[in-house]
C-alpha positions in Angstrom: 0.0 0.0 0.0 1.2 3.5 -1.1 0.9 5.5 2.6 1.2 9.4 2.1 3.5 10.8 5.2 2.4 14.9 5.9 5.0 16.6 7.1 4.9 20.2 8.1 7.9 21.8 8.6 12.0 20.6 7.9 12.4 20.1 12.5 9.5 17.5 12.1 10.6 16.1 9.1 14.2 15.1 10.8 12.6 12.2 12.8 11.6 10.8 9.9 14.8 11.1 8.0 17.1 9.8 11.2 15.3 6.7 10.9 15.2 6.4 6.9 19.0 6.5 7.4 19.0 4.2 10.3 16.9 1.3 8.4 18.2 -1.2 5.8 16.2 0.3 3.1 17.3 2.7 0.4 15.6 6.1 0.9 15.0 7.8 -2.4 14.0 11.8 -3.2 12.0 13.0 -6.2 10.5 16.3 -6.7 7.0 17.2 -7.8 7.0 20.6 -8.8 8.9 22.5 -6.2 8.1 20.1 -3.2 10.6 17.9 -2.1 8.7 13.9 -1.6 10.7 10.5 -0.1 10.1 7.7 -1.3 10.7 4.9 2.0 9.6 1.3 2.2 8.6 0.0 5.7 6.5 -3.0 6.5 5.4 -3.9 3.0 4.0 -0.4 2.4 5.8 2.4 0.4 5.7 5.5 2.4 5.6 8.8 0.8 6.9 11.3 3.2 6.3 14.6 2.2 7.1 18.5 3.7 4.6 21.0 3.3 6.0 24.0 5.4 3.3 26.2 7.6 -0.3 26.8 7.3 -3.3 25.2 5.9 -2.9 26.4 2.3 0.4 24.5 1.8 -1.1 21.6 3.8 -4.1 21.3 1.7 -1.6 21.5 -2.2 0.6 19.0 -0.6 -2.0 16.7 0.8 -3.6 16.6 -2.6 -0.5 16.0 -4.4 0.0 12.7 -2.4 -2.9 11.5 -3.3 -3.2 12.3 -7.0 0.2 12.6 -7.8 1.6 10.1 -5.5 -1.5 7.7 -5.3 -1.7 7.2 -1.8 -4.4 5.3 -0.3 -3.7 6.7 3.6 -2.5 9.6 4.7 -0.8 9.6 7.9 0.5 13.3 9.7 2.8 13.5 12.9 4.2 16.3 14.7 3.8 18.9 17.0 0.7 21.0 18.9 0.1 23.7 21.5 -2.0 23.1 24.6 -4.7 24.9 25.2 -5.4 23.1 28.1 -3.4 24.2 30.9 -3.3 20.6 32.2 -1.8 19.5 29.5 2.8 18.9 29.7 5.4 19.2 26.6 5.7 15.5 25.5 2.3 14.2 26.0 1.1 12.0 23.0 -2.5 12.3 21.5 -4.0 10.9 18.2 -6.7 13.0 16.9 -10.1 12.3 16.8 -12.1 15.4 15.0 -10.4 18.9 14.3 -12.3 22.3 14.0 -11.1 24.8 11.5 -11.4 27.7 13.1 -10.9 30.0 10.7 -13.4 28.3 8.1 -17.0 30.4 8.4 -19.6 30.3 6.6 -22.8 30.7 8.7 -23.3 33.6 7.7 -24.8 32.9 3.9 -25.3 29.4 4.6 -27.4 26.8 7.3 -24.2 25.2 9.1 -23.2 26.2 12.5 -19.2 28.4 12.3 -16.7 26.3 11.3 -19.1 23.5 9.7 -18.4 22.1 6.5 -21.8 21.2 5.7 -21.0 17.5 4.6 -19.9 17.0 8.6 -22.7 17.0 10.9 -21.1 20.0 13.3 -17.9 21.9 13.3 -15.6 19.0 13.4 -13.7 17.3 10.6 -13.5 13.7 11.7 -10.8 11.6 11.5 -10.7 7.8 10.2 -12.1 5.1 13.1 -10.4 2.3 12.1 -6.8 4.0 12.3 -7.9 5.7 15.8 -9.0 1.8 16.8 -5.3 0.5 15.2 -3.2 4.0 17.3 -5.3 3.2 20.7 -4.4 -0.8 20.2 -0.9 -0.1 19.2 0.0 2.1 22.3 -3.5 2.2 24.9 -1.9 4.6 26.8 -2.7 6.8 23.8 -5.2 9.7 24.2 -7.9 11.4 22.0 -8.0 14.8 21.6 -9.8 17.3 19.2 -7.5 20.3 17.4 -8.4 23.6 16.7 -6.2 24.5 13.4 -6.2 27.6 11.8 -3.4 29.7 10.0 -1.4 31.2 13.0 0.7 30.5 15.4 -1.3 30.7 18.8 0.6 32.4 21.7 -1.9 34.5 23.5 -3.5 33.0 26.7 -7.0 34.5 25.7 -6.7 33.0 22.3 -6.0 29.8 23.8 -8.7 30.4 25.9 -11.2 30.7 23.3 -10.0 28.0 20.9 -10.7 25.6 24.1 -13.6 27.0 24.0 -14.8 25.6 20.9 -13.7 21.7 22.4 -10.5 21.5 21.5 -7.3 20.8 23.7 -4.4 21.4 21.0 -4.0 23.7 18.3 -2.1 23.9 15.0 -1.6 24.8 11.6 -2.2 22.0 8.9 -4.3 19.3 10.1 -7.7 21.2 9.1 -6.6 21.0 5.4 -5.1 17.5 5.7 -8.3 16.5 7.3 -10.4 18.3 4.9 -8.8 17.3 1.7 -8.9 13.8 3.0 -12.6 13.9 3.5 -12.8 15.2 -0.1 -11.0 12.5 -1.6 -12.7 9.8 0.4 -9.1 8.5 1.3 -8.2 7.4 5.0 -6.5 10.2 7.3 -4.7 10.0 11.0 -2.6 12.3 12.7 -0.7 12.2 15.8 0.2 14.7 17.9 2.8 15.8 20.8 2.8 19.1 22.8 6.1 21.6 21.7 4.8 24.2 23.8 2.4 24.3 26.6 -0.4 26.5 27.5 1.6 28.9 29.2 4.6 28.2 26.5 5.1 30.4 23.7 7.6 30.3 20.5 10.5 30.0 22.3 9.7 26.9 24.0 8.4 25.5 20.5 11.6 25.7 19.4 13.7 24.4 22.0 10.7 21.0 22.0 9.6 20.6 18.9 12.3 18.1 17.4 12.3 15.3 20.3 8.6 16.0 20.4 8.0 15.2 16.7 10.5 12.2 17.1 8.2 10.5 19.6 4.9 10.9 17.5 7.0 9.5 14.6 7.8 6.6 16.9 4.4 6.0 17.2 3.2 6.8 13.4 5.5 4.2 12.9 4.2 1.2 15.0 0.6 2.1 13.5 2.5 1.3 9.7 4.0 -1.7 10.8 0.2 -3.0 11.7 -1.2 -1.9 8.8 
């Protein structure tokens, strides 16, 4: 199976590369268009990993390129989040159940709630069962969340405060569109997620976590492949 690896930005993408280069298996690079993809068999499956750098519009043309381009049947996101849950520590593990778009609205001109897509039943764009089932059997210890994604960085306490507002306990930048163009496609989607910064954390502290926090969703990611 052809499995479609969305990859945000180049500190994420370095777990996925240190273990390409630890493994057995020749690691090849292409180019489609501009966008760098690597090509990566593990477990029977080839994995297409590709980078898509911040935000949901790059998310979305890189997510869509995997699957028509690349012809993957699943596509599979790990990296980093911000809490918006002041609960929540740097290094806890999640995989996503639904993700709100937050910036998506509109309600206004049309008979869905804000942030509906009007194929979902409320705000949330949900996220495949069956892999949720597979990432919850593969490490229990595992938990759900919900995102709220939208095109900034989120630093401000009140900000966080409203996105938990909506239901959501992280927050990033891409998963809306991989979601999204996912659900459009009818293909299979999962993402999993660990905390860079915390609710009280801010850019600096995204920095200094977010390449040992990527590396242990990767770690997970890849268990989920290997029982696929």
């Amino acid at each position: 199976m052809k499995i479609g690896i969305m990859i945000a930005i180049k500190s994420e993408l370095e777990a996925f590369l240190k273990y390409a280069r630890e493994s057995d298996t020749p690691l090849r690079e292409e180019k489609v268009g501009n966008r760098p993809v690597w090509f990566l068999d593990v477990a029977g499956h080839t994995l297409l990993a590709m980078l898509s750098g911040y935000g949901e519009i790059d998310a979305a043309a890189a997510t869509q390129l995997l699957i028509t381009w690349g012809g993957c049947e699943v596509v599979l996101n790990f990296g980093v989040a911000g809490a918006l849950d002041p609960d929540l520590q740097v290094k806890d593990l999640f995989v996503v159940r639904r993700i709100c778009h937050y910036d998506y609205d509109v309600s206004p001109i049309d008979p869905v709630r804000k942030h509906q897509y009007e194929e979902f039943p409320d705000e949330f764009i949900p996220l495949d069962e069956g892999l949720i089932a597979l990432a919850r059997q593969v490490m229990p210890e595992l938990k759900e969340t919900s995102v709220a994604s939208g095109d900034r960085f989120v630093e401000d306490r009140e900000d966080k405060r409203k996105l938990a507002a909506l239901g959501c306990q992280l927050c990033d930048m891409e998963s809306a569109a991989i979601a999204r163009i996912c659900a459009v496609n009818g293909v299979r989607c999962l993402s999993i997620k660990c905390i860079s910064d915390t609710f009280d954390g801010n850019g600096g502290d995204f920095w200094t976590n977010v390449k040992h926090s990527a590396e242990l969703a990767f770690r997970v990611l890849l268990n989920l492949i290997k029982e696929l």
